[in-house]
C-alpha positions as CSV (number, residue, x, y, z in Angstrom):
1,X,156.7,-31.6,251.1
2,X,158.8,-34.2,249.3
3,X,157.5,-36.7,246.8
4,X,154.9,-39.1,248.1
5,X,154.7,-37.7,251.5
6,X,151.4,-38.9,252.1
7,X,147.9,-38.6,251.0
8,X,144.7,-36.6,251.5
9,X,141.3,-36.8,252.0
10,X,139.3,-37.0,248.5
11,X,137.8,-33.8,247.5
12,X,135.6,-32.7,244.7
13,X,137.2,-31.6,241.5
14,X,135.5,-30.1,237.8
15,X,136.7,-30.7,234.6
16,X,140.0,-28.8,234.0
17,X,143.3,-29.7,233.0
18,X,145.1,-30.9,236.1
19,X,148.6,-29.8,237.3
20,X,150.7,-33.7,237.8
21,X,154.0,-33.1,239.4
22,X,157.0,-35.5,238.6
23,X,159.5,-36.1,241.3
24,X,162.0,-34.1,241.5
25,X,165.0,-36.5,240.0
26,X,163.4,-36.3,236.6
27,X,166.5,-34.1,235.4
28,X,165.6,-33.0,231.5
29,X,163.2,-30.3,231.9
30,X,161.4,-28.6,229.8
31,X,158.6,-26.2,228.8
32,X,155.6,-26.0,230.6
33,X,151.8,-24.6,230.4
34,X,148.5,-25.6,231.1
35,X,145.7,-26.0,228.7
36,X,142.5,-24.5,228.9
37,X,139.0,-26.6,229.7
38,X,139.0,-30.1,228.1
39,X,136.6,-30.3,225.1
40,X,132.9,-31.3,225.9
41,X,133.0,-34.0,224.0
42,X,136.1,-35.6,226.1
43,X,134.8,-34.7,229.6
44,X,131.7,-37.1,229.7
45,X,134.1,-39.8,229.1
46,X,136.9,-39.1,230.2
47,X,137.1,-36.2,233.1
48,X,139.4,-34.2,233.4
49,X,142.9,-34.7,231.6
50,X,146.4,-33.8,232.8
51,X,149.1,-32.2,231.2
52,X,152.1,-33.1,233.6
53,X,154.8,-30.6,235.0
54,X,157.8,-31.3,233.2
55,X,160.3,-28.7,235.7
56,X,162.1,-30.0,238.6
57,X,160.6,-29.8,241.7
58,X,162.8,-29.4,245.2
59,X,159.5,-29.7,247.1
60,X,155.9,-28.8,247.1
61,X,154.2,-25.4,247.6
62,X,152.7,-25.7,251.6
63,X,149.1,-27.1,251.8
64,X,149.5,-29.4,249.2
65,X,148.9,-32.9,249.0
66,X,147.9,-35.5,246.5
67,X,144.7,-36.6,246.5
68,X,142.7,-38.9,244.6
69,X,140.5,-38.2,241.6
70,X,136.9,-38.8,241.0
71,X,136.4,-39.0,237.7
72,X,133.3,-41.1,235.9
73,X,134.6,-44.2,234.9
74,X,133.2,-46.5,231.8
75,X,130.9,-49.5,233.4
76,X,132.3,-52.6,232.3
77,X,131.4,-56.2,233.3
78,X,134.2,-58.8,234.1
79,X,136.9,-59.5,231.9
80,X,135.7,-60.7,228.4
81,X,136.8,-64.7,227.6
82,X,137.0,-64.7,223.8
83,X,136.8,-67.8,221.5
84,X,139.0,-67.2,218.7
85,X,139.6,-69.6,215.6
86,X,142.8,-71.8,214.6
87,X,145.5,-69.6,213.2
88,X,145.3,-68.9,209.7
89,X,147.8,-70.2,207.4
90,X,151.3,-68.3,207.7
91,X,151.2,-65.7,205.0
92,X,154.4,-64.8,202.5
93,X,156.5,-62.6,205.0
94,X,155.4,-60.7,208.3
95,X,152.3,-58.7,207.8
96,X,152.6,-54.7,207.9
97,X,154.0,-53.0,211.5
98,X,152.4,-50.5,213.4
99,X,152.8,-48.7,217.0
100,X,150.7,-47.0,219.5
101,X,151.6,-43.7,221.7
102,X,150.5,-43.9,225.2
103,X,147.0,-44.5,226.2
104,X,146.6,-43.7,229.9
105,X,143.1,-44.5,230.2
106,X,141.7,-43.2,227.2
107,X,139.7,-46.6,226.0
108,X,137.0,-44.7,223.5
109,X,139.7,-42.8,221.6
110,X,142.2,-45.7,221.6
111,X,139.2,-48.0,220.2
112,X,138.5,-44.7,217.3
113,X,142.8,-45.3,216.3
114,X,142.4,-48.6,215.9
115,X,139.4,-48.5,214.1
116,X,140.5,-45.6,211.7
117,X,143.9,-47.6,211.2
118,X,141.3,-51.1,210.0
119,X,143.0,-52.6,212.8
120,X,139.9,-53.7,215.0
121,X,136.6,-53.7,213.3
122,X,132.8,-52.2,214.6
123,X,133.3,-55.0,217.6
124,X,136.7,-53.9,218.3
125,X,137.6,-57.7,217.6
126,X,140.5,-58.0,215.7
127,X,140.6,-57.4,211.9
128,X,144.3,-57.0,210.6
129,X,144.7,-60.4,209.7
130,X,148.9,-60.9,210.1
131,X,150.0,-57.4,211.2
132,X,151.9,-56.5,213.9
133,X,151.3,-53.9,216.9
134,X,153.1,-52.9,219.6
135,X,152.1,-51.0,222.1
136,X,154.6,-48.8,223.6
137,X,153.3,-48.7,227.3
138,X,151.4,-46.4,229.7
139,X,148.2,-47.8,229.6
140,X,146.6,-46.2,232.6
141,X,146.2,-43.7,235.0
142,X,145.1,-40.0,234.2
143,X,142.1,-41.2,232.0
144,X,138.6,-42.8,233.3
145,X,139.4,-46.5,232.0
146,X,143.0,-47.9,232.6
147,X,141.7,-51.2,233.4
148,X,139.5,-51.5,230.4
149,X,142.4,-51.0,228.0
150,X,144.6,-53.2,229.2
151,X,141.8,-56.3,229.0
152,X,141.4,-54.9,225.3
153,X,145.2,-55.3,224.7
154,X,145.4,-58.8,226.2
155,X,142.2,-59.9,224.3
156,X,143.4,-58.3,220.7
157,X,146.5,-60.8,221.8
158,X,145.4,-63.5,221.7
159,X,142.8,-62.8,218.3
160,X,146.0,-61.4,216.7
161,X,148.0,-64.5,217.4
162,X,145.4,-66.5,216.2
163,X,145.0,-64.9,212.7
164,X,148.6,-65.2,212.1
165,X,149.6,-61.5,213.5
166,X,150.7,-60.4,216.9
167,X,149.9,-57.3,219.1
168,X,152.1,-56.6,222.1
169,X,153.5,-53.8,224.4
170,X,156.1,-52.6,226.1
171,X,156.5,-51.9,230.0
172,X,156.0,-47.7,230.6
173,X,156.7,-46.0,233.8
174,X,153.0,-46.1,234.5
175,X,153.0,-49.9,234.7
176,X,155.6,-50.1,237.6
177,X,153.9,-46.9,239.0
178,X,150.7,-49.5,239.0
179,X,152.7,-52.2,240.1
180,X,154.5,-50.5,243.0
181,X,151.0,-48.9,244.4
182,X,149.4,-52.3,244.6
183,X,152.3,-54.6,245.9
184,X,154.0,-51.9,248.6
185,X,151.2,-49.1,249.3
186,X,152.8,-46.7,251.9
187,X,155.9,-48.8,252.3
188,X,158.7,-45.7,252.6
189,X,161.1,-46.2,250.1
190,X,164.3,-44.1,249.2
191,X,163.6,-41.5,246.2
192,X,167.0,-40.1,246.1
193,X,164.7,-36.5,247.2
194,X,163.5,-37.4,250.6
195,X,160.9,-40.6,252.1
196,X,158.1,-41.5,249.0
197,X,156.1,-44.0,248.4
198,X,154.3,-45.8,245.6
199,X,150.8,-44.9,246.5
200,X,151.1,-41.3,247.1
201,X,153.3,-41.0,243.6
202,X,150.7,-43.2,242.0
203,X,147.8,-40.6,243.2
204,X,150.5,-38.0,242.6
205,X,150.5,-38.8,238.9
206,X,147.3,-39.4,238.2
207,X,146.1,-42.7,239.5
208,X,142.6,-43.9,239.9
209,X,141.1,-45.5,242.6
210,X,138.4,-47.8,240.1
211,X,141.3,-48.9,238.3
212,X,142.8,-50.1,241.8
213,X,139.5,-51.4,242.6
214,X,139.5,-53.3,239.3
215,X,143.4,-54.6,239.1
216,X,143.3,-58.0,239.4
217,X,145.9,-61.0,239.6
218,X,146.1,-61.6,235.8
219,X,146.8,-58.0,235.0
220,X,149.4,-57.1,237.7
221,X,150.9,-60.9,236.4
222,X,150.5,-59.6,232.4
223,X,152.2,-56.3,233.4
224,X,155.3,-57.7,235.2
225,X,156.1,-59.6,232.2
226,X,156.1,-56.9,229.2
227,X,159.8,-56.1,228.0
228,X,161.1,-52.9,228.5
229,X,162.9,-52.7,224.8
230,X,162.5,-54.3,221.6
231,X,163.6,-54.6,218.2
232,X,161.4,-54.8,214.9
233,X,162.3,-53.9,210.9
234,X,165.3,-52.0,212.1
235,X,163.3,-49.7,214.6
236,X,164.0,-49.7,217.9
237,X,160.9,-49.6,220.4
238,X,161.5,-48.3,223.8
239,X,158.9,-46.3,226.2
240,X,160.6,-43.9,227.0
241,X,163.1,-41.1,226.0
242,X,166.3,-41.8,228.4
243,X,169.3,-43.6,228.1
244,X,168.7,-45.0,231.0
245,X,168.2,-48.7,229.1
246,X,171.8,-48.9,229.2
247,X,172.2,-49.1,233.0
248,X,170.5,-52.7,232.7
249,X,172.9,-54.7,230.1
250,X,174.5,-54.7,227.0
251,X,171.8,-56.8,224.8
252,X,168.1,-56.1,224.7
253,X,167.7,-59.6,226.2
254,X,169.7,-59.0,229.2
255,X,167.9,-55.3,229.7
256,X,164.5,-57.4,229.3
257,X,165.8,-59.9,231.9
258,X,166.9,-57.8,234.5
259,X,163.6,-55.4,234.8
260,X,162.0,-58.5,235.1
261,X,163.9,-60.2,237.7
262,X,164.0,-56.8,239.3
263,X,160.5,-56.9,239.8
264,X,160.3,-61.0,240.4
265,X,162.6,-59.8,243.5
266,X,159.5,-58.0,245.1
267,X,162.0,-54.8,246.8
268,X,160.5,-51.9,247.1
269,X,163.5,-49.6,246.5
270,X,164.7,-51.7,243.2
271,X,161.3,-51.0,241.7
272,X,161.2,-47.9,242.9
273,X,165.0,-47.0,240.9
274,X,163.3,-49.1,237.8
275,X,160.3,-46.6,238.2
276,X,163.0,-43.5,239.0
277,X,165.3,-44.1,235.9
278,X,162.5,-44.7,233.5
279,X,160.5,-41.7,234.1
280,X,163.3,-39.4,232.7
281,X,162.6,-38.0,229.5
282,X,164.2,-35.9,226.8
283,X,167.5,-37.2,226.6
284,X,167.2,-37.5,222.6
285,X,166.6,-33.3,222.6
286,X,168.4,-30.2,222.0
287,X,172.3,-30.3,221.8
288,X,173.6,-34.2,222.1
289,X,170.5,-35.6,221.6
290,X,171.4,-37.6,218.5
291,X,174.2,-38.7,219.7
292,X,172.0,-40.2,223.1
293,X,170.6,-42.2,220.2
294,X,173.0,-43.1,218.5
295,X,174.5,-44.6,222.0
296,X,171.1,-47.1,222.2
297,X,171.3,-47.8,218.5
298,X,175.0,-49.0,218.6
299,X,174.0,-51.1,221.8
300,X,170.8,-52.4,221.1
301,X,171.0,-52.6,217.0
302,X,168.1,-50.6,214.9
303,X,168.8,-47.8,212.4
304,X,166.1,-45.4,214.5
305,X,164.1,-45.1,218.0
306,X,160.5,-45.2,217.9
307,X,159.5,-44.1,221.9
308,X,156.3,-43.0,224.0
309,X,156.8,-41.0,227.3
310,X,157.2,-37.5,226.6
311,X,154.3,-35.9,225.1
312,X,155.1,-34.3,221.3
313,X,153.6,-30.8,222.4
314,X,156.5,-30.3,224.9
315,X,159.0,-31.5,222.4
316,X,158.0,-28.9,219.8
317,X,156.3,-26.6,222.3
318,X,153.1,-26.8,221.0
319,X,151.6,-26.0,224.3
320,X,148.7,-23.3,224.6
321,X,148.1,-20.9,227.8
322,X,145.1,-20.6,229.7
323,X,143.4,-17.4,228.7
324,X,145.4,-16.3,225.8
325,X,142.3,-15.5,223.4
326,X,143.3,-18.3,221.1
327,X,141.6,-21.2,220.6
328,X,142.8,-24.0,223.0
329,X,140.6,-27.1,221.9
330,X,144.1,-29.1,222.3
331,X,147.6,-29.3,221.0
332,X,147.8,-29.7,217.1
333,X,149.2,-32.6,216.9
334,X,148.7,-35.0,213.7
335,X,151.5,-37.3,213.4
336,X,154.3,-38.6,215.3
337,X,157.5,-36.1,215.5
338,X,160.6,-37.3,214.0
339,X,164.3,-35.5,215.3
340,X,167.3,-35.9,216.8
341,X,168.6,-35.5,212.8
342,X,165.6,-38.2,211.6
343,X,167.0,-40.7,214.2
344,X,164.4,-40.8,216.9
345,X,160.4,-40.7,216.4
346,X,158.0,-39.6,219.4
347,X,154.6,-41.2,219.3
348,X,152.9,-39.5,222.7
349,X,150.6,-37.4,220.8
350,X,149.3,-35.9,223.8
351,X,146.2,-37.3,224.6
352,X,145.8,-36.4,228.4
353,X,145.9,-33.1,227.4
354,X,143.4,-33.2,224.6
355,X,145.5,-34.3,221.9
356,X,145.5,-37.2,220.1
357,X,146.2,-40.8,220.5
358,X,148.4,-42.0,217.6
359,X,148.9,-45.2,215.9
360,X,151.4,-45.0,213.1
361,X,152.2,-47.7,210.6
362,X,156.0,-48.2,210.3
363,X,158.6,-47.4,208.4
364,X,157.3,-43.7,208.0
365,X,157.1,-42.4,204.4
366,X,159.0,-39.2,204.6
């Protein structure tokens, strides 16, 4: 069966690691093994986590169909309307910059970063006073509470803005995954690998029906808006590790202005390429993989590339085996991965596979 041929019925699953397929025109492959059980202390809030197939895939083994996930979900009330005060007077120079890694999900361990970075206080309201964050996209799907961190973003917005900082974020494949399953459901579109559609790829890769039950008109407006590619103190900020950037202009405003008047357009098929071209991954890797850099650095300006996208442990293989006699608790990651000779720096710590969330201040110290 080719990608997003359809959809099953729901069915009961426990707490392992789960085995997410990407379509089969993600090119760059690259090693890949499953975990064993997630920790006990992630599976009462968050399920299960997935560590996602990263091999080209012609077509699925027979029987098999996505299906949707029950995992528990964090009870939230409606979307929190926060009071915030006048902005504080401008302060000598920008305030210190950091980034987060991809979220998918994981509110409680995003709120712990934050926290342990004096970015948010005990309230999770902001506390940074003028620094600056930038999210680098993939806020849901795979974890129990997509929804919820997005509303946090937007909130520590608007108290960031307001105490003379900023926090923002960048589009991720997993926002025009979202935004695709929502606006064309089953509507066939051409994958390039056979008939797909957005809603059996979104279940596919590890969406969740309570965030779908919980996306309203603000978020599916906030998410069509985020840029795809930014530039801040020399580093250049992209979600994901492709060169595919270049394929939408020559500046980072015109790249930032065509995803978004690609999805303004409403066509299933453009979103669907957007989606296609920015869920390839590894590009700045192995042999040629500074010089892919290089390419978006000369374009674009910046003197490195700060991305999300493609979890650290398959970059440096730091991937454990199910039933090796080792201890598996989760990939050992600590800090964000810096290659491609010191010219690119991965920040997907590998959190859906019970690693950790990162959020690093920039410039690294190394």
């Amino acid at each position: 069966m080719t990608q997003g041929a359809g959809q099953g019925p729901e069915v009961t699953r426990t707490a392992t690691l789960r085995d997410f397929r990407v379509p089969a025109y993600v090119h760059e492959t690259g090693p890949y093994a499953h975990g064993t059980e997630v920790p006990e202390a992630r599976e009462t809030s968050a399920g299960a986590s997935g560590a996602e197939a990263l091999a080209d895939v012609e077509e699925y083994p027979d029987g098999y169909t996505p299906t949707q996930r029950d995992l528990p979900v964090i009870n939230r009330g409606d979307t929190l309307q926060v009071t915030v005060d006048p902005a504080a007077p401008a302060a000598d120079g920008p305030g210190p910059l950091f980034v987060v890694g991809d979220v998918h999900g994981y509110l409680a361990e995003l709120v712990g970063a934050l926290q342990e970075q004096g970015l948010i206080d005990s309230e999770s309201n902001w506390s940074a006073g003028t620094a600056r964050l930038w999210f680098l996209g993939d806020f849901t799907d795979r974890g129990p509470d997509g929804i919820g961190v997005i509303d946090l973003v937007m909130r520590l917005s608007a108290e960031a803005a307001a105490a003379g900082g900023y926090c923002k974020a960048l589009m991720g494949n997993h926002e025009l995954l979202l935004l695709g399953a929502k606006r064309f459901g089953d509507t066939p579109v051409n994958s390039g690998a056979g008939t797909a559609t957005f809603q059996a790829a979104w279940l596919l890769n590890g969406g969740q029906k309570t965030d779908m039950d919980r996306l309203q008109d603000h978020h599916l407006q906030w998410m069509a808006r985020l840029d795809a590619i930014e530039e801040v103190d020399g580093h250049l900020l992209v979600h994901s590790d492709t060169t595919a950037y270049l394929d939408y202009g020559d500046s980072i405003e015109a790249v930032n202005d065509t995803v978004r008047e690609t999805i303004t357009r409403n066509d299933a098929d453009e979103v669907w390429d957007l989606f296609r071209k920015f869920t390839k991954r590894f590009s700045f890797r192995d042999e040629g993989g500074a010089e892919a850099v290089r390419s978006l650095l000369d374009m674009y300006g910046g003197t490195r590339i700060v991305h999300g996208h493609s979890p650290i442990p398959y970059l440096v293989g730091d991937v454990g085996a199910e039933d090796d006699g080792e201890d598996n608790s989760g990939p050992n990651i600590e800090h964000p991965h810096v290659y491609a000779d010191g010219l690119a720096i991965a920040m997907d710590g590998g959190v859906t596979m019970a690693g950790k969330l990162l959020v690093q201040e920039l410039p690294l110290d190394l």
